[in-house]
C-alpha positions in Angstrom: 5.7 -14.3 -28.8 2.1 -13.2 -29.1 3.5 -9.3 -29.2 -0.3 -7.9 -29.0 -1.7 -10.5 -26.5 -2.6 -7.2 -23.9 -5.2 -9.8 -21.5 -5.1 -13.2 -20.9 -7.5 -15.6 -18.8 -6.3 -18.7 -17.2 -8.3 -19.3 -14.8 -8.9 -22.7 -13.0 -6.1 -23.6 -15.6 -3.8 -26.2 -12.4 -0.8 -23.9 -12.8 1.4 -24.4 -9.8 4.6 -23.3 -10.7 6.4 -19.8 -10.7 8.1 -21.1 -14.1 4.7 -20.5 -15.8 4.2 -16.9 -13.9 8.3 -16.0 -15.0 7.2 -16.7 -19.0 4.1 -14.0 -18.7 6.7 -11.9 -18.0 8.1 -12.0 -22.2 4.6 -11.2 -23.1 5.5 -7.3 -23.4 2.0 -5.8 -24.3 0.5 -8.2 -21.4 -1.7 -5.7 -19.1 -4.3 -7.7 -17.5 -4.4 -11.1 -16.2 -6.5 -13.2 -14.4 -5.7 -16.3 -12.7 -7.4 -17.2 -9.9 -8.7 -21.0 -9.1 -5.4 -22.4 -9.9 -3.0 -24.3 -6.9 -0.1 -21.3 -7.1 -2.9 -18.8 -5.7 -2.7 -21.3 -2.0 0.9 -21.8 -1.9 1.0 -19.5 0.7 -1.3 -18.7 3.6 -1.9 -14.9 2.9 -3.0 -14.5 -0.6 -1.7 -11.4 -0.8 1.5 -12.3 -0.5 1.0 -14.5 -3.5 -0.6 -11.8 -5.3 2.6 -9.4 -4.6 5.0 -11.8 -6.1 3.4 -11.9 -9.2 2.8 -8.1 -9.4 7.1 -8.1 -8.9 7.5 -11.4 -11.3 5.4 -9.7 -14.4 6.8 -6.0 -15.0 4.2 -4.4 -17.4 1.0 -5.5 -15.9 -1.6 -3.1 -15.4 -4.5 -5.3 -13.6 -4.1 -8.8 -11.9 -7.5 -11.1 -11.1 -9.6 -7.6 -12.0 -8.2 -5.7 -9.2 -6.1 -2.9 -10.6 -2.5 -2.3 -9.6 -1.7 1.3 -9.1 1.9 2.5 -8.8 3.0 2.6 -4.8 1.7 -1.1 -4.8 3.7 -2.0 -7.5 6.4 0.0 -6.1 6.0 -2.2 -2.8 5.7 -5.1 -4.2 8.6 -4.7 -5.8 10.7 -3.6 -3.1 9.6 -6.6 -1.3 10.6 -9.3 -3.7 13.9 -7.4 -3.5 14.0 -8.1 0.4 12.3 -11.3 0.3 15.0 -13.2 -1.9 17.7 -11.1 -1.5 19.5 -13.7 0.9 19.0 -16.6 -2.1 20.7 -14.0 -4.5 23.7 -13.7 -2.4 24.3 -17.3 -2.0 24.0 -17.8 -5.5 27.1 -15.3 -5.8 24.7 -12.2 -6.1 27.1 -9.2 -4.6 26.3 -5.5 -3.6 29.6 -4.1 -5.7 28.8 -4.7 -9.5 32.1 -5.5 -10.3 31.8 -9.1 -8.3 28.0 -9.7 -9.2 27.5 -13.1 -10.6 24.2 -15.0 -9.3 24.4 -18.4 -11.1 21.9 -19.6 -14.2 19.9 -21.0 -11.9 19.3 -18.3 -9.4 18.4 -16.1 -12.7 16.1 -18.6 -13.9 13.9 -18.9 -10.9 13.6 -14.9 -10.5 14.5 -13.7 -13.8 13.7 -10.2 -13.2 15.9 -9.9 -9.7 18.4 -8.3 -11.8 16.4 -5.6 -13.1 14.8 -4.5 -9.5 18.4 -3.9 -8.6 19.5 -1.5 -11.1 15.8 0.2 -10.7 16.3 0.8 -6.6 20.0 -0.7 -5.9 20.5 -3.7 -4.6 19.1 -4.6 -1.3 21.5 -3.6 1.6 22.3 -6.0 4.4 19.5 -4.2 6.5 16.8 -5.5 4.3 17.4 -8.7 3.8 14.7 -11.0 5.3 15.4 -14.0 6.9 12.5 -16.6 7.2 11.1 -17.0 10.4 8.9 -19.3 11.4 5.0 -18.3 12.3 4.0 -17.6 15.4 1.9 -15.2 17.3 5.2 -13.3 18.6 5.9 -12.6 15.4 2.1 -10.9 14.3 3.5 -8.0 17.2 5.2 -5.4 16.2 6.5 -3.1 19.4 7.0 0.1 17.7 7.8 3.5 18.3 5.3 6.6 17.2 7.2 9.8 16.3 5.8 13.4 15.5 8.8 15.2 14.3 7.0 18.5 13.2 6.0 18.6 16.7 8.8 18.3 19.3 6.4 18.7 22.0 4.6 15.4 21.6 6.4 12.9 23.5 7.3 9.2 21.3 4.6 6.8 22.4 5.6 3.1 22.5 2.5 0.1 21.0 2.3 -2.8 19.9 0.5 -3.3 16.5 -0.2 -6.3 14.6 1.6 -6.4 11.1 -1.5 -7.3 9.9 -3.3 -4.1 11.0 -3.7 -1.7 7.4 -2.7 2.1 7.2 -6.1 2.7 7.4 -6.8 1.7 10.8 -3.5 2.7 12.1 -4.5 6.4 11.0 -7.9 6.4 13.1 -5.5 4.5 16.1 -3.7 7.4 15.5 -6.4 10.0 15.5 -7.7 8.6 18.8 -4.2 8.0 20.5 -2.8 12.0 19.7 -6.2 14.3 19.7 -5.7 15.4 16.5 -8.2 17.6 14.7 -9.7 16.3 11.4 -6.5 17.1 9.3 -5.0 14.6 6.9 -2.3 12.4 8.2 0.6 11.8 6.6 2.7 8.5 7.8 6.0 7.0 6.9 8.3 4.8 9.0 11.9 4.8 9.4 13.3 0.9 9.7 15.5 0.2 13.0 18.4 -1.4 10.7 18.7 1.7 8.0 18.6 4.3 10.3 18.2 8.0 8.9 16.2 6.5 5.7 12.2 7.0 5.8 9.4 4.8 3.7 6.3 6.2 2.6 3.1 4.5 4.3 1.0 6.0 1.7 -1.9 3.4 0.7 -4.2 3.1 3.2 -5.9 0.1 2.2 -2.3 -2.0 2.7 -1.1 -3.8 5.9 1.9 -2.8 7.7 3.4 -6.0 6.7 3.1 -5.0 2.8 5.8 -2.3 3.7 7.9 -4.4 5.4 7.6 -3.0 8.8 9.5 -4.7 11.3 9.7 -4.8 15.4 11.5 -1.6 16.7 11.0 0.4 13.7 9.4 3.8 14.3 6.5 5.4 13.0 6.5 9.1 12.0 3.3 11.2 12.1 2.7 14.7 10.3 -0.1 16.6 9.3 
């Protein structure tokens, strides 16, 4: 189906279905699309969430609504979707252990590249999985823990950040909170349910939401 179609414009075009984003995803030399003005783009308040789902729903794109997607963002993105639907998946008889793995037709349908994120970062652990909550201003605070482990002498300090506050801003927090000299920082996080496992926090321009970052999680500092 159109096997050198590499952009593709549909703007203002009414699509409000995911359907329509899961066929893009056959269109294998498809690098750039744009598709902004159409009801799917408001189906959820933060744009960027909607943004992120299509960035995990269509595998070989390059550059979605002009804005480039580089590869951590991808990478997050992805991870993400994992996370987000990963509770679906089991209930439709998706399992951890390959041997009992059978999501039904319809589960495969509606995210038809769930499979695929699984055998690229194994399938999302019971830690992960996100349960939706519903919105409200509790759940924009995030009471987390900041962590130096290259220096033992700096005691953990406790804040509360919202999830909407980017890596950017979080590093000149940072900067202020610990004294530190003009060196680079480094950040990752390590999640309260996978203990032991760290997460880059390497784009500065994403929230800490993007990453997933949850209450009691702990943020780890080097530079």
């Amino acid at each position: 189906m159109f096997p050198s179609l590499t952009h593709l414009g549909v703007n203002g075009n009414r699509i409000s279905e995911w359907s329509v984003i899961n066929e893009l995803d056959k269109l294998q030399s498809l690098q750039s699309l744009d598709c902004r003005n159409n009801p799917l783009m408001d189906t959820d308040k933060n744009t960027e969430t909607v943004k992120q789902l299509i960035i995990a729903k269509i595998g070989q794109l390059k550059f979605l609504n002009k804005s480039q997607i580089f590869p951590e963002e991808r990478k997050g993105a992805e991870l993400d979707y994992r996370k987000k639907f990963g509770i679906d998946w089991i209930k439709a008889g998706g399992n951890q252990d390959p041997n009992k793995n059978r999501p039904s037709e319809e589960f495969l349908a509606a995210h038809p590249r769930f499979q695929l994120l699984c055998e690229k970062y194994g399938a999302p652990e019971d830690g992960e999985l996100k349960k939706e909550e519903p919105f409200s201003l509790k759940h924009q605070l995030l009471s987390l823990t900041i962590k130096c482990p290259d220096k033992p002498d700096q005691k953990p300090i406790e804040k509360k950040l919202p999830d909407s506050m980017t890596i950017q801003k979080v590093k000149g927090l940072l900067y202020r909170l610990l004294r530190i000299p003009g060196s680079e920082l480094k950040l990752s996080y390590e999640s309260s349910k996978m203990k032991g496992k760290e997460f880059e926090l390497d784009n500065d321009l994403k929230p800490l939401q993007f990453y997933s970052v949850e209450n009691e999680d702990c943020i780890l500092v080097r530079w």
